[in-house]
N, C-alpha and C positions, 0 to 999 in steps of 0.2 A: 504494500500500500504506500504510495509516493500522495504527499498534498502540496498542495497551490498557494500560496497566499497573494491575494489581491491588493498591491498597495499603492494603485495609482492615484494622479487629481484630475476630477473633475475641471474641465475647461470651464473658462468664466471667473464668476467673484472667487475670492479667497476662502478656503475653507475656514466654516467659523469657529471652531473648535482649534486647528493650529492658530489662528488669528487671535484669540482668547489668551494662547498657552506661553503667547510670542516663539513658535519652532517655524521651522521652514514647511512640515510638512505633519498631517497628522499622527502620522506610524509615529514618530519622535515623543511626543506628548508621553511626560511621562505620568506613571498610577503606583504609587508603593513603591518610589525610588527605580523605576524599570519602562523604558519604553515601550507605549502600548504595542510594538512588533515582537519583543523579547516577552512579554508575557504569553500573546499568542503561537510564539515557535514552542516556550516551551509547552504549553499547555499541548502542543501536537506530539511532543516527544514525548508525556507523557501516555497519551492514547496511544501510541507503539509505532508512533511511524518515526522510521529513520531519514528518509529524505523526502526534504523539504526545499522547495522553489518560491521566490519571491517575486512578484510582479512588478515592476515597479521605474520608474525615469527620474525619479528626487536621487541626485549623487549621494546627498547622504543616510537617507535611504537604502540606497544598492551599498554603501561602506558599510551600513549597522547588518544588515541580512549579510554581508560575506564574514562581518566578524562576530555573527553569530553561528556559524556551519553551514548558511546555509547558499542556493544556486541561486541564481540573482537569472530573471528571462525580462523582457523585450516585453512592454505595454504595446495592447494593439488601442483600436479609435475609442471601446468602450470595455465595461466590464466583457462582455462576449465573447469578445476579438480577445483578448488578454487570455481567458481562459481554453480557446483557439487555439493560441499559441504554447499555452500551458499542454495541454492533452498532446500534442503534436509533440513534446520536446518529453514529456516522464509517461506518457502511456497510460494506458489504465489499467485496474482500477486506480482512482483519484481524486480525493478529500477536496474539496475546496471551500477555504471561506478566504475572510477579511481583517484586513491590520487593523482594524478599528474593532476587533471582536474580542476586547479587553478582558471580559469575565471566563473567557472560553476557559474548560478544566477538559482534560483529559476525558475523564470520566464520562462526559456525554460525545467524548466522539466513539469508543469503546461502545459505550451505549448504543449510539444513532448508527454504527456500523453493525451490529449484534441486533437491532431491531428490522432492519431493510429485507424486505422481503425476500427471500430467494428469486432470482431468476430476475432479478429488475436491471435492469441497462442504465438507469436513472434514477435518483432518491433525492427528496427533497424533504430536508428539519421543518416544520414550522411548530408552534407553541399555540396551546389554545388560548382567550383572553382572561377563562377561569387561573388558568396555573401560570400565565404571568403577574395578574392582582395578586394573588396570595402568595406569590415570592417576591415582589417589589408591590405593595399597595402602593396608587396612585401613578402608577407609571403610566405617561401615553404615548401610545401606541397608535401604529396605522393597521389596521386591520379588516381583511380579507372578509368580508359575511357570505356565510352559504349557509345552507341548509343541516349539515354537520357541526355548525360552530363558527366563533369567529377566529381568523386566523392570524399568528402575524409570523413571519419568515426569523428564519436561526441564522440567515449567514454560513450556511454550511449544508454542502452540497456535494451527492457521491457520482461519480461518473464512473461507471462498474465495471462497464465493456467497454469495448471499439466504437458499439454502433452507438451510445452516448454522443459520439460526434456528428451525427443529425440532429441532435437536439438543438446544439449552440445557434442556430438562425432564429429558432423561436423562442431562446433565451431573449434572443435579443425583444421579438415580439413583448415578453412577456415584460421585459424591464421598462417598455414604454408605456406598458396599459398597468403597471400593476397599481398603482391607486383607482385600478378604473376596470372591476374587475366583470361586469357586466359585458366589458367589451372583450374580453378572454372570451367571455361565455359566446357571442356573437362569432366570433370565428369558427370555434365548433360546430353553425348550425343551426338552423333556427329554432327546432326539436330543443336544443340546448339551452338556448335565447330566454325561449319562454319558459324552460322548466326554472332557471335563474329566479324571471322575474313571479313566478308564482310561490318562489322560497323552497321549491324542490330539489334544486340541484345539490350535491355534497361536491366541496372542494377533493375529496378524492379522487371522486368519478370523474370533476372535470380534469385532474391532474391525467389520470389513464384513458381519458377519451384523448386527449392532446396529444398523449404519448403513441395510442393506435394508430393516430391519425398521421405522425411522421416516422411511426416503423421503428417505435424501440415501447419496452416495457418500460412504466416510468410509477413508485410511487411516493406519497406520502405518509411521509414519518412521525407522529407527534414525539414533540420533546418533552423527557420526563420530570424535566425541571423550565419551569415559567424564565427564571432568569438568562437561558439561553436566547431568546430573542431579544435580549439587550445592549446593545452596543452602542459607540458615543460618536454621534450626529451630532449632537448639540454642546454647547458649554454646559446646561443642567445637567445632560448623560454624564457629562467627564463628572461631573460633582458626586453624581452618584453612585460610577464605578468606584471615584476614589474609597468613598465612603466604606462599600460593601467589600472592596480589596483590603483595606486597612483593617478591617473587623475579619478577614479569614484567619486563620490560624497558621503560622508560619509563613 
């Protein structure tokens, strides 16, 4: 098992979280005396993978990932392209999340790799909004409504096989519609469309009808812990990974 870490910037305004921290880039930003990239490398060494690829075009950035152990690859236009170029350079199976994924432990990737279906070419973490409230009260959250619950994404994502590599074009799809997930459902079909807007649809179903539809098995994982869909977008997030990192134990 080889993982990915995604640590490019978003073209445009400055990120407001490095822009808060005064760092050049967010990965740098540090939580418990450790940059949020070195918490997340280790937290993958913990879950057993040995090698680890950093995505990334911030010079210092690409210096902290090489003097951490770890392969430094070539940002492509978007998260997609990046992961593109990830899959292409360590193969599959391969873990992917993101340097901003401060709280990640071991433990849920151990978990979220031990819960993926058999036989899935695709796996995707999300957290329901019950078991994020009661491991961060008060937290918000953008989340996904279906008919199974509301959803909100983990940042951590399995590419199992080969054919995973059909997926990444409707990554893209889905990175553009995902506050907007009626329109997910619209692509599926109008069968789909409407089971959505009648409150029928289960965000499962739509993850394995998506997956049928571009020729790989794709499912959804829930996370057994709420706090896995946390990570710091914002100066509040940083405040309150610091918080929950300074209160772990060791």
């Amino acid at each position: 098992m080889n993982a990915l870490i995604l640590a490019g910037s978003r073209p445009g305004a400055p990120d407001p979280v490095a822009e808060a921290a005064g760092t050049a880039h967010k990965s740098l930003v540090e939580i418990a005396g450790q940059p949020m990239l070195a918490h997340v490398v280790a937290a993958l060494r913990d879950g057993e993978i040995d090698r680890i690829a950093v995505s990334a075009s911030d010079p210092q950035v690409r210096d902290l990932a090489i003097s951490l152990g770890c392969e430094v690859l070539a940002t492509g236009a978007g998260p997609s392209a990046s992961v593109a170029i990830g899959l292409e350079a360590l193969g599959a199976p391969l873990l992917v999340t993101t340097s901003d994924h401060a709280l990640l432990k071991g433990q849920w990737v151990r978990d979220f790799l031990a819960d993926t279906p058999g036989g899935s070419d695709v796996a995707i973490l999300l957290a329901r909004r019950e078991a994020i409230e009661a491991a961060m009260p008060g937290s918000r959250r953008t989340y996904l409504r279906f008919a199974d619950g509301h959803w909100s994404g983990c940042n951590l994502f399995l590419l199992a096989s080969p054919r995973a590599e059909l997926a990444i074009d409707t990554w893209k799809m889905v990175e553009a519609d995902r506050k907007r997930p009626w329109r997910i459902a619209a692509r599926l079909g109008i069968g789909m469309l409407v089971g959505y807007a009648l409150g029928r649809l289960t965000l499962a179903d739509a993850i394995s009808k998506l997956g049928r539809k571009i020729g790989v098995t794709a499912s959804l994982v829930a996370a057994r812990d709420g706090l896995a869909a946390v990570d710091v977008d914002k100066p509040a997030d940083l405040a309150d990974a610091r918080a929950i990192m300074d209160a772990r134990p060791g």
